[in-house]
N, C-alpha and C positions, 0 to 999 in steps of 0.2 A: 460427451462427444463434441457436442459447438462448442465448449472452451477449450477445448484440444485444437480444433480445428481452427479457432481464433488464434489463438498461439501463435500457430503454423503460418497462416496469414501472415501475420505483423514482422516474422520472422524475413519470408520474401522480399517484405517492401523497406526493409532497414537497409542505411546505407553503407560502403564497406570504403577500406583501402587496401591497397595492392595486395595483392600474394604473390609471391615469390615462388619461383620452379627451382631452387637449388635443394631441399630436401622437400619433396613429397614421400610423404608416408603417416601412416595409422599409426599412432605407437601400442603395442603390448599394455600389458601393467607390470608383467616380469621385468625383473633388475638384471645388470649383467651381476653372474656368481658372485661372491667377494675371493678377491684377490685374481680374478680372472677380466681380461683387455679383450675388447670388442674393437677391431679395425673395417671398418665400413669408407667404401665408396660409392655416394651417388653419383650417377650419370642419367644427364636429363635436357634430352633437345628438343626446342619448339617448330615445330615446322611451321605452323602457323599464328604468329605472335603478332605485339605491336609494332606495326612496319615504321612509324614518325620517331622522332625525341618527344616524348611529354613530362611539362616541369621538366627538364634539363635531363631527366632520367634516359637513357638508351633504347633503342628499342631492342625487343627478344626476338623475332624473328629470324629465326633459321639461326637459333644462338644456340649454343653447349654448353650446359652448367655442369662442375665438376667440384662436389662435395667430400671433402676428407674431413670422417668421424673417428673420433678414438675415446671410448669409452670405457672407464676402470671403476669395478667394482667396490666400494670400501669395507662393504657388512655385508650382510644377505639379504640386506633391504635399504641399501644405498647406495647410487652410482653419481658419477659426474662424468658428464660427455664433451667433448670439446672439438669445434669447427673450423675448416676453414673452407671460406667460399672462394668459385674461379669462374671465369665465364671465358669463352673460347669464341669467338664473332670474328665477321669480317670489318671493313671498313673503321680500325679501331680500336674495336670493341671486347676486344681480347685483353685480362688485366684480373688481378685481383684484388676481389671484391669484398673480402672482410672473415672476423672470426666471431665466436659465439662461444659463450657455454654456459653447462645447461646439468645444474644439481637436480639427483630426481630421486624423491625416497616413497618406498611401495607400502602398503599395507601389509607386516608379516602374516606368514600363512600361518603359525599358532595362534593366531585370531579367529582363523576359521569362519572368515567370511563366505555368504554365498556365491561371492562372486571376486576376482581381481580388481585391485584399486593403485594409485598410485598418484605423484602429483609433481611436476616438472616444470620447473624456474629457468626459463631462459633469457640470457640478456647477449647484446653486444654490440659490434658496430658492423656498417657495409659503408660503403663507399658512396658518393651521392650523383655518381654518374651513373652507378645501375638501382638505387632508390633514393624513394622522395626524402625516404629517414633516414639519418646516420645512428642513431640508437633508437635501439628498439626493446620492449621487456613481451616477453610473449610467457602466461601461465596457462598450464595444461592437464586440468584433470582427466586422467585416463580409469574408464570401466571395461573390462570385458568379461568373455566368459564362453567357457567352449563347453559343449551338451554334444556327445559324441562326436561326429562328425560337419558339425556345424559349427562355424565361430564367428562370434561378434566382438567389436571391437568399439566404443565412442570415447572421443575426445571433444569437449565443448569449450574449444581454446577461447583465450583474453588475450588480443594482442594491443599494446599500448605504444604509443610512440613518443620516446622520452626526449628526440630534439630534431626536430625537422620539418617540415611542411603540413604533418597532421599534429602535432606536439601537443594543440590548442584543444582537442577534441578527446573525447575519453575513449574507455577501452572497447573496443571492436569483437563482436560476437563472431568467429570464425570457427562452425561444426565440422570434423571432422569425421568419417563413419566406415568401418568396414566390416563387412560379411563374407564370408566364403567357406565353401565345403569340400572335405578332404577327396579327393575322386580318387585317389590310392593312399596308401600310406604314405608317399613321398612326394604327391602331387597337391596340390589346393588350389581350385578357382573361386576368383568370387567377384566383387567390386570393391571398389574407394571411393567414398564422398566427398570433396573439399568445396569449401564456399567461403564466404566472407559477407557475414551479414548485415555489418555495420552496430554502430552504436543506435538507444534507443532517441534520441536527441536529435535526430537529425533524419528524414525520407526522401532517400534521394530515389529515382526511377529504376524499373527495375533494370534497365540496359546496362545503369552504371553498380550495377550488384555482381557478383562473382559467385558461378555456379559449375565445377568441373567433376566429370564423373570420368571413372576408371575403370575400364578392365581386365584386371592384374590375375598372378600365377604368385605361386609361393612353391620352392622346391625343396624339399627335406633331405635333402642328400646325403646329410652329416652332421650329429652333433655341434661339431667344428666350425659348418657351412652355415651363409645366408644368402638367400638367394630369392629376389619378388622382383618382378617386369609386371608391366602392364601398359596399355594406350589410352590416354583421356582424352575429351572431346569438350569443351568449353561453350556454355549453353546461354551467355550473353555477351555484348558488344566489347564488354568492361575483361573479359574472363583470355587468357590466351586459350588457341585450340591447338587441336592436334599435337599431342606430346606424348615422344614414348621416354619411360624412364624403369632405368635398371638401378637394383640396389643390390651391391655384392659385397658379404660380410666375412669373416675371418676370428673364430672365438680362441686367443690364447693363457689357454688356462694355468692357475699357479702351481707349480711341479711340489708333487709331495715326498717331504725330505725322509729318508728311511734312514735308521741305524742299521 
């Protein structure tokens, strides 16, 4: 239990860089079907962000981020997702902000693991007027696992930054975490964890660490449908606060050919 508890320690006091509000979300371990297109729009605004320019970056404050995903199945255990970022501000700040994509192949379920697994490669670029980095590689093991009405979800991302203002520094320990339980068949509440805990190389304070917690809804509505909302609250100097963000999906699946 004290080395658990050390762990946890060392985790706090590590130092981070930014996170980004254009996709907040848990990932599954589930792939999209093969041969079946996932269309996802996030939508995600900061009431309360960074009000200055830092490092040349913009500030988020009462900004609108606007994420368009489209994800196509290859196998039944491999997908590739693809980005584009937009932000919606005044003073400016309105513009687009870059694309990504992002190969993700799962553990097949004739494995018969106890649990879901998966593992997601994302690279691409953003603009350097809404970040420090113009490319970035972010790797993302995903665990989960649902026990009846209960589900968890971690993600213990590696974000790297492959040319920009953190370039010089190695990969960034950023957990991601979600729990929530089904309160109907159609309903799920629970939370979302996002942080940024930095590499182990470097202790910065913890004001300048990055700590946002959520709390999100998930609605079952349809096969077809995705549907998760939630409001997070940013619990250091370094973290934006108050942000609510919608995520609305759309599954079109491969039409089966008959004779």
């Amino acid at each position: 239990m004290k080395k658990l508890v050390s762990i946890l320690l060392l985790f706090l006091h590590l130092s981070c860089i930014a996170q980004d509000n254009y996709e907040i979300q848990v990932y599954p371990s589930e792939t999209v079907a093969k041969g079946s297109t996932m269309f996802e729009l996030h939508s995600n605004f900061t009431f309360d962000g960074q009000k200055n320019l830092q490092n040349e970056v913009l500030p988020t404050n009462d900004m609108l981020h606007e994420t368009v995903e489209i994800t196509h199945g290859f196998t039944p255990w491999f997908e590739t997702g693809f980005y584009l970022y937009n932000a919606v501000g005044s003073d400016n700040r309105t513009g687009f902000v870059g694309s990504h994509i992002r190969p993700r192949a799962a553990v097949p379920e004739s494995w018969h693991w106890p649990f879901g697994a998966s593992l997601s490669l994302e690279i691409g670029y953003q603009n350097r007027d809404y970040s420090e980095d113009d490319w970035t590689l972010e790797i993302r093991p995903i665990i989960d696992k649902k026990i009846k009405r209960y589900y968890i979800s971690f993600n213990p991302v590696f974000d790297k930054s492959l040319h920009g203002l953190n370039s010089d520094i190695g990969y960034v320990f950023s957990p991601n975490l979600k729990a929530s339980y089904d309160v109907t068949k159609k309903v799920a509440l629970g939370f979302e964890y996002y942080g940024a805990m930095g590499t182990f190389a470097h202790i910065d304070p913890f004001q300048q660490q990055q700590h946002q917690l959520f709390i999100a809804a998930d609605l079952d509505i349809s096969p077809d449908w995705e549907f998760n909302c939630g409001y997070g609250w940013g619990f250091t100097q370094a973290t934006d606060n108050a942000i609510f963000k919608v995520i609305l999906g759309y599954r079109l699946h491969k039409k089966e050919h008959t004779k």
